[in-house]
C-alpha positions as CSV (number, residue, x, y, z in Angstrom):
1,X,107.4,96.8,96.5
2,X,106.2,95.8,93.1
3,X,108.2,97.2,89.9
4,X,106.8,100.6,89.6
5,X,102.9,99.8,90.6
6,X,101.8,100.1,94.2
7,X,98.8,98.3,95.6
8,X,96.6,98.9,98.7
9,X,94.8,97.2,100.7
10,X,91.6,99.2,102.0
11,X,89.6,97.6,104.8
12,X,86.2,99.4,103.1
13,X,84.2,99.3,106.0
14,X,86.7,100.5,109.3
15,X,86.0,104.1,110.2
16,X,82.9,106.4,111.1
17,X,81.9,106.8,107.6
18,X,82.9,104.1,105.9
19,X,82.4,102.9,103.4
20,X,81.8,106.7,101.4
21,X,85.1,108.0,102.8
22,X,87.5,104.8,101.6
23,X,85.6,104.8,98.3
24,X,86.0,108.5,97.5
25,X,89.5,108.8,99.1
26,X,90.9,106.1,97.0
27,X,89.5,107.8,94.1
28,X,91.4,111.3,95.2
29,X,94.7,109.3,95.9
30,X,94.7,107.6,92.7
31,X,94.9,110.9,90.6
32,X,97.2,112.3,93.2
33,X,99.3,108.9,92.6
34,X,99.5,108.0,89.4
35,X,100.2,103.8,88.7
36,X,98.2,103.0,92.3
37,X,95.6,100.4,92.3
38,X,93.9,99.1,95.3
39,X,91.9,96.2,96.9
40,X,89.0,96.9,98.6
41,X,87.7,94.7,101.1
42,X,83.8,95.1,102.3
43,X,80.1,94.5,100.9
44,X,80.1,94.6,97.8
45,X,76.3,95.2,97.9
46,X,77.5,98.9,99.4
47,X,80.4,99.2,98.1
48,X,80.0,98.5,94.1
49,X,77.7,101.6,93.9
50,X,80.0,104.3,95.2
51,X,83.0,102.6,93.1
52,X,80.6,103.2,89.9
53,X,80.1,106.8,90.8
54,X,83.4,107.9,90.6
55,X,84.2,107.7,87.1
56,X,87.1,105.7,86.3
57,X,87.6,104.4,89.9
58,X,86.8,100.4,88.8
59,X,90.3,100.2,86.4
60,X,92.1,100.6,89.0
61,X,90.1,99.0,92.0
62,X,89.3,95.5,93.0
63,X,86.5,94.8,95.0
64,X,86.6,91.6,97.5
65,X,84.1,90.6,99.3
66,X,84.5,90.4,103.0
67,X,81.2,89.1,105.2
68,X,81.7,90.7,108.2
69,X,83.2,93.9,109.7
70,X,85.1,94.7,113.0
71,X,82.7,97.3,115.3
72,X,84.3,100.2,116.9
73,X,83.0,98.4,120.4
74,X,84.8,95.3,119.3
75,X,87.9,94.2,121.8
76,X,91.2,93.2,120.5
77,X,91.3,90.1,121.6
78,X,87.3,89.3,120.1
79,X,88.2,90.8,116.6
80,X,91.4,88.3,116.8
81,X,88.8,85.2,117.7
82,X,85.7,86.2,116.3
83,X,86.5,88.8,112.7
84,X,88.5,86.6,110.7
85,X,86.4,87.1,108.0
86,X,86.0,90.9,108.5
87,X,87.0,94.0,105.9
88,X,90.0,94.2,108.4
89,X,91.3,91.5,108.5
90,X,91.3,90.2,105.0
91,X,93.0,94.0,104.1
92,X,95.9,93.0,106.5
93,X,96.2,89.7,105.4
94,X,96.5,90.5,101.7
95,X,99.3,93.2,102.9
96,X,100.5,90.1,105.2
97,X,101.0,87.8,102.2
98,X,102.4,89.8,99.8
99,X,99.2,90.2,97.3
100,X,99.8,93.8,98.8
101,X,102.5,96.2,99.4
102,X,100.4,97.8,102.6
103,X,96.8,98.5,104.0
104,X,94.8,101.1,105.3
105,X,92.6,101.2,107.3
106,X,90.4,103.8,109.8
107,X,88.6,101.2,111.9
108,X,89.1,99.8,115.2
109,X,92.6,101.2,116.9
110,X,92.8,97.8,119.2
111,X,91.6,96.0,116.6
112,X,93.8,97.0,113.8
113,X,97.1,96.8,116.0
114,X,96.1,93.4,117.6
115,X,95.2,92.1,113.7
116,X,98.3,92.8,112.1
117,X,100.8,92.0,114.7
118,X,99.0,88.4,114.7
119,X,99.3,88.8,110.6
120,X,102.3,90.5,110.1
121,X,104.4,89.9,113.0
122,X,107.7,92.3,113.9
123,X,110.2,93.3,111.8
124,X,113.3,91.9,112.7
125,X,115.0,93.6,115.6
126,X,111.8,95.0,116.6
127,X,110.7,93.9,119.8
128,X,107.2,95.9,120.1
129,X,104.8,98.0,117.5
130,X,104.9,101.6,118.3
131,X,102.3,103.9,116.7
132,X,103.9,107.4,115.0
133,X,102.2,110.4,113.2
134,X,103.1,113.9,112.5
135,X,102.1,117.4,113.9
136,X,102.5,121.2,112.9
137,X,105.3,122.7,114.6
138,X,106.6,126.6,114.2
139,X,109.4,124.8,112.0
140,X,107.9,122.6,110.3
141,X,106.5,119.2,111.3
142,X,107.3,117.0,114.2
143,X,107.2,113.1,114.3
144,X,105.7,111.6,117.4
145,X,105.7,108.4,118.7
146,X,104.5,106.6,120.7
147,X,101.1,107.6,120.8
148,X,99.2,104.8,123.0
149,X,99.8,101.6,121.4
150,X,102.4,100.8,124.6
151,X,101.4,102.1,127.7
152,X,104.8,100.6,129.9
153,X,108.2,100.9,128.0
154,X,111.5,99.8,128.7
155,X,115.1,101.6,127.7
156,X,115.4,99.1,125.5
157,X,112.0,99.4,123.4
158,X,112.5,103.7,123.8
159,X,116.1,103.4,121.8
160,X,114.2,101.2,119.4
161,X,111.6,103.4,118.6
162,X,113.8,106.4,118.5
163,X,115.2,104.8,115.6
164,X,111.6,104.0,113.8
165,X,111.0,107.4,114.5
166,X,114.1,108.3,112.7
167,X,113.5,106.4,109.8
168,X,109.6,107.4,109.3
169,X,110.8,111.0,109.1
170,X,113.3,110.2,106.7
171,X,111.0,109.0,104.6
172,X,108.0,111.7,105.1
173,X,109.4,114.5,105.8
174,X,112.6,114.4,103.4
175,X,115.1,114.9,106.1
176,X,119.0,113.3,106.1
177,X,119.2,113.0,109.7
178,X,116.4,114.2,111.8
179,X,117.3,115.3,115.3
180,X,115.6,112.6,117.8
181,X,114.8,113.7,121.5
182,X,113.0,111.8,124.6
183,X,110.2,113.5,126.1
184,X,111.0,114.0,129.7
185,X,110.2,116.1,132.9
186,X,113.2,118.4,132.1
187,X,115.7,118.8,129.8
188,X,118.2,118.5,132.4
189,X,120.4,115.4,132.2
190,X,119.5,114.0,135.8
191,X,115.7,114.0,135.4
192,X,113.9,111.4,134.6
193,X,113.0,108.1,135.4
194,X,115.9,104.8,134.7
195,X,114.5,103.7,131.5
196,X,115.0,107.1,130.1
197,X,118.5,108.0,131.0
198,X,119.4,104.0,130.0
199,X,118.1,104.9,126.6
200,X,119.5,107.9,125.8
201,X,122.9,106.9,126.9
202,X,122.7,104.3,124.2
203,X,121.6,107.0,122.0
204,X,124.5,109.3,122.6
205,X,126.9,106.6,122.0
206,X,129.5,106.1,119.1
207,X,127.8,104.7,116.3
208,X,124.5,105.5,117.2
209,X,122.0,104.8,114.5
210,X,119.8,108.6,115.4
211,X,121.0,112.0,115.6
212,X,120.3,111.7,119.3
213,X,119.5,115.5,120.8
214,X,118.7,114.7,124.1
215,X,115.8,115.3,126.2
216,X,112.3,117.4,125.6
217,X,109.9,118.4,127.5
218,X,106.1,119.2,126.7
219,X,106.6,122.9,125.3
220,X,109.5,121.9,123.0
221,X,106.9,119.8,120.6
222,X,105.3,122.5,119.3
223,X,108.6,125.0,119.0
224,X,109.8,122.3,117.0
225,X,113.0,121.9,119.1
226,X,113.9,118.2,117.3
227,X,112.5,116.4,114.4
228,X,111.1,113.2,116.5
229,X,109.6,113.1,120.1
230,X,110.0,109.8,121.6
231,X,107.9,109.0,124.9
232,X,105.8,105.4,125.7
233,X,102.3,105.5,125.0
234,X,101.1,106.4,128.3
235,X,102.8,109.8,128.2
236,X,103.0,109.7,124.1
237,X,98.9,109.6,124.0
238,X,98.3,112.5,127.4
239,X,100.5,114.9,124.7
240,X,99.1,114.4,121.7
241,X,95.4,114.8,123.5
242,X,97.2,117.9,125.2
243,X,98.0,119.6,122.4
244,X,94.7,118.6,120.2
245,X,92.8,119.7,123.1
246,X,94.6,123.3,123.1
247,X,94.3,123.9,119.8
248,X,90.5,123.2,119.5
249,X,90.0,125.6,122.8
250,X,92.0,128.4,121.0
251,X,90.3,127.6,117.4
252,X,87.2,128.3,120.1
253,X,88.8,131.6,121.6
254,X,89.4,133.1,118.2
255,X,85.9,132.6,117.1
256,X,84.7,133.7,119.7
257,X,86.5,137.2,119.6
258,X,85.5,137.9,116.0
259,X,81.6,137.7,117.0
260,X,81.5,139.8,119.9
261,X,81.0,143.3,118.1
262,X,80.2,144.2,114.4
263,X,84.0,145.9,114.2
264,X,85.1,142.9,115.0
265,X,82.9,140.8,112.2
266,X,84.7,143.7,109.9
267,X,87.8,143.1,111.3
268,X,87.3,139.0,110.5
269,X,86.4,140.2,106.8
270,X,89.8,141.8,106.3
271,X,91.9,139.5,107.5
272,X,89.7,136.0,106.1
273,X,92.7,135.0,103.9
274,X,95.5,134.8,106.6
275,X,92.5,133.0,108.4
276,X,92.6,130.6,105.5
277,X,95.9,130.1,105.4
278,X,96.0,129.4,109.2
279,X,93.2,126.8,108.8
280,X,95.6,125.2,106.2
281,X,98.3,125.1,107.8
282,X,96.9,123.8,111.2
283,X,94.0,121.3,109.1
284,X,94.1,117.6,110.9
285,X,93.4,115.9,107.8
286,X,96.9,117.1,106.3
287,X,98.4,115.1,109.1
288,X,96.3,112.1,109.3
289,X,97.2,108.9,108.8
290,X,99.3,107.0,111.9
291,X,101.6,104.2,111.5
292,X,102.4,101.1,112.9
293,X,106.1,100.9,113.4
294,X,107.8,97.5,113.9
295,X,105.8,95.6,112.3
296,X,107.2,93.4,109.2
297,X,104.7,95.4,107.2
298,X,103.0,99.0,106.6
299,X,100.0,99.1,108.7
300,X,98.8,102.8,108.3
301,X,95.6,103.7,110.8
302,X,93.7,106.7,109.8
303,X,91.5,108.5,111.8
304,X,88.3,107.1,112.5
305,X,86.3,110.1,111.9
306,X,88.1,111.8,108.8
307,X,86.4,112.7,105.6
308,X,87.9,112.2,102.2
309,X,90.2,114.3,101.9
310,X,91.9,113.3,105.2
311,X,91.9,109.4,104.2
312,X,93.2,110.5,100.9
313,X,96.1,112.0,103.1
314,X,96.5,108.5,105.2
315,X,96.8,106.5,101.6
316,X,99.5,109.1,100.8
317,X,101.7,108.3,103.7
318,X,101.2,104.5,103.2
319,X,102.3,105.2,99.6
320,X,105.3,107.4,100.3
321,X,106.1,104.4,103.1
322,X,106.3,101.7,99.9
323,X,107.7,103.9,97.7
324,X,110.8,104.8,100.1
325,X,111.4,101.7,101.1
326,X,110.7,102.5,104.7
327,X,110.9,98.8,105.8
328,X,114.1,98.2,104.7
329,X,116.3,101.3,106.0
330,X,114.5,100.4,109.2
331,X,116.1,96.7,109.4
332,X,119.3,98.8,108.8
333,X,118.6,101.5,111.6
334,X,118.0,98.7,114.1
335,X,120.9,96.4,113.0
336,X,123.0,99.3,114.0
337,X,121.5,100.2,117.5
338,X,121.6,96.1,118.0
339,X,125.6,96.4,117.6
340,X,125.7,99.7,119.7
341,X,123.9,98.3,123.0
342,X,125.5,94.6,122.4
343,X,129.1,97.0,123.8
344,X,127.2,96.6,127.0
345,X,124.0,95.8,128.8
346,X,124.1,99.1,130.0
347,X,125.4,102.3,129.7
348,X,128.5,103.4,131.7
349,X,127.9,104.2,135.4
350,X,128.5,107.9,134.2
351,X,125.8,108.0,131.8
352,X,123.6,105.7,134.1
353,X,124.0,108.8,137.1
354,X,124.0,111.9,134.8
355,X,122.6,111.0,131.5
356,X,125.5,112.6,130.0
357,X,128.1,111.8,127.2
358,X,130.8,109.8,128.3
């Protein structure tokens, strides 16, 4: 990270609304972050105008032209061939090389991920990416990971991303030592498939880099049972739809209920600012901004369909990521978990039946 200055790069065209939303987030996040400057990659024919409407925005924003632009439809493996000279890809290249300390961007998922691991590459000790956010919990937040970007996972990559997972919520959400748990079928220590009981009896051993809890299952996330949920992306993804999919249907319910008689209307009336409070607390855009983990970078993927505000929230988490130097206490997290499952290329037969401590 550069001595007390921060830059980002913003891929100005990635997202549903680009490039309105990158231009007038960045302008939010730079009074919310004093001593930030950014690079924004796009048409400068579109993007030029918006930067001149916010007033003060061009002293602390670069425009670079980029040509092209990477199309939601676009496949990884195209954008890697075929966008080279795209918004993207010149954001995560400038992160890549060091002209920035991270990017941001709310295009293409596939794209993004397949871009900067090609860019980037892993950190060390880091065998795959795995992509993490946050969610409201009845204690708190909850970090999650991973949500989709691996759909198969061995033990091996699920103690490694425990530890990323351990690590971003250090960083974000202020904790010492946030208690880590693997999503599973039960909480019981026999359930679960081979991969999962491997990995968590490298978790539970001495010198374990993760205050390893032990296993969740679905209805824990919300209740807030641990700090991190670990799962592949497979399972990781279903959960996260899950629970965004519950929480529109009840959003749906309540309104619902408040419109079906005129006491009820009255009813909505008196109680409109724990309503508002409730929106706040449960708003999407306070949480968005997913990250990249693994990478030997900060890749930070913001919803594709956010307004300002809520990409004004994904440039804060890449900025907290910088400022904490995320990157670094994660080569320390993984150095340890390397010298924990180097004791053996397995756990005990104990933990390998059961699951449990030794």
């Amino acid at each position: 990270m550069s001595a007390g200055k921060i830059v980002l790069a913003l891929d100005g065209m990635g997202g549903d609304h680009a490039p309105a939303v990158v231009v007038n987030g960045a302008d939010i996040a730079r009074e919310r972050y004093p001593g930030t400057s950014f690079l924004l990659f796009g048409d400068p024919a579109r993007l030029k105008p918006l930067v001149d409407k916010r007033k003060g925005l061009s002293k602390a924003l670069e425009i670079v032209a980029a040509e092209d632009a990477v199309l939601a439809e676009d496949k990884p493996s195209f954008a890697l061939r075929r966008r080279r000279k795209s918004s993207m890809w010149l954001a995560v290249e400038a992160a890549a090389q060091g002209r920035a300390d991270t990017v941001v961007s709310a295009g293409n998922t596939g794209a993004l991920l397949a871009i900067s691991m090609f860019a980037m590459r892993m950190l060390e000790g880091a065998d795959r990416p795995a992509l993490a956010s946050f969610l409201p919990t009845s204690r708190g937040e909850t970090v999650m990971l991973d949500l989709g970007a691996n759909l198969e996972c061995d033990a091996g990559n699920l103690a490694e991303f425990a530890v990323m997972g351990s690590v971003f919520a250090q960083v974000l959400l202020g904790l010492d030592r946030p208690k880590v748990g693997l999503l599973n079928v039960g909480s019981e220590e026999l359930k679960g498939h081979e991969e999962l009981r491997q990995a968590a009896g490298w978790l539970r051993r001495e010198g374990s880099p993760v205050d390893f809890h032990g296993f969740v299952e679905g209805n824990d996330i919300g209740a807030g049972v641990v700090d991190v949920v670990v799962a592949d992306g497979f399972t990781g993804n279903v959960a996260l739809k899950a629970i965004e999919g519950t929480a529109k249907l009840y959003t749906q319910f309540v309104r619902d209920a408040f419109r079906t008689s005129t006491f009820a209307k009255i009813g909505y009336l008196f109680a409109s600012g724990a309503w508002a409070k409730l929106r706040k607390r449960v708003d999407p855009r306070r949480y968005n901004g997913g990250v990249f983990l693994g990478l030997d970078g900060v890749c930070v993927k913001s919803h594709g369909g956010t307004d300002t505000l809520g990409f004004a929230y994904a440039i804060g988490v890449a900025v907290d990521l910088v400022r904490y130097e995320y990157k670094n206490k994660l080569v320390e997290g993984l150095a340890k978990l390397r010298q924990v499952t180097a004791t053996a290329e397995a756990p005990p037969a104990a933990l390998q039946a059961t699951g449990g401590a030794e």
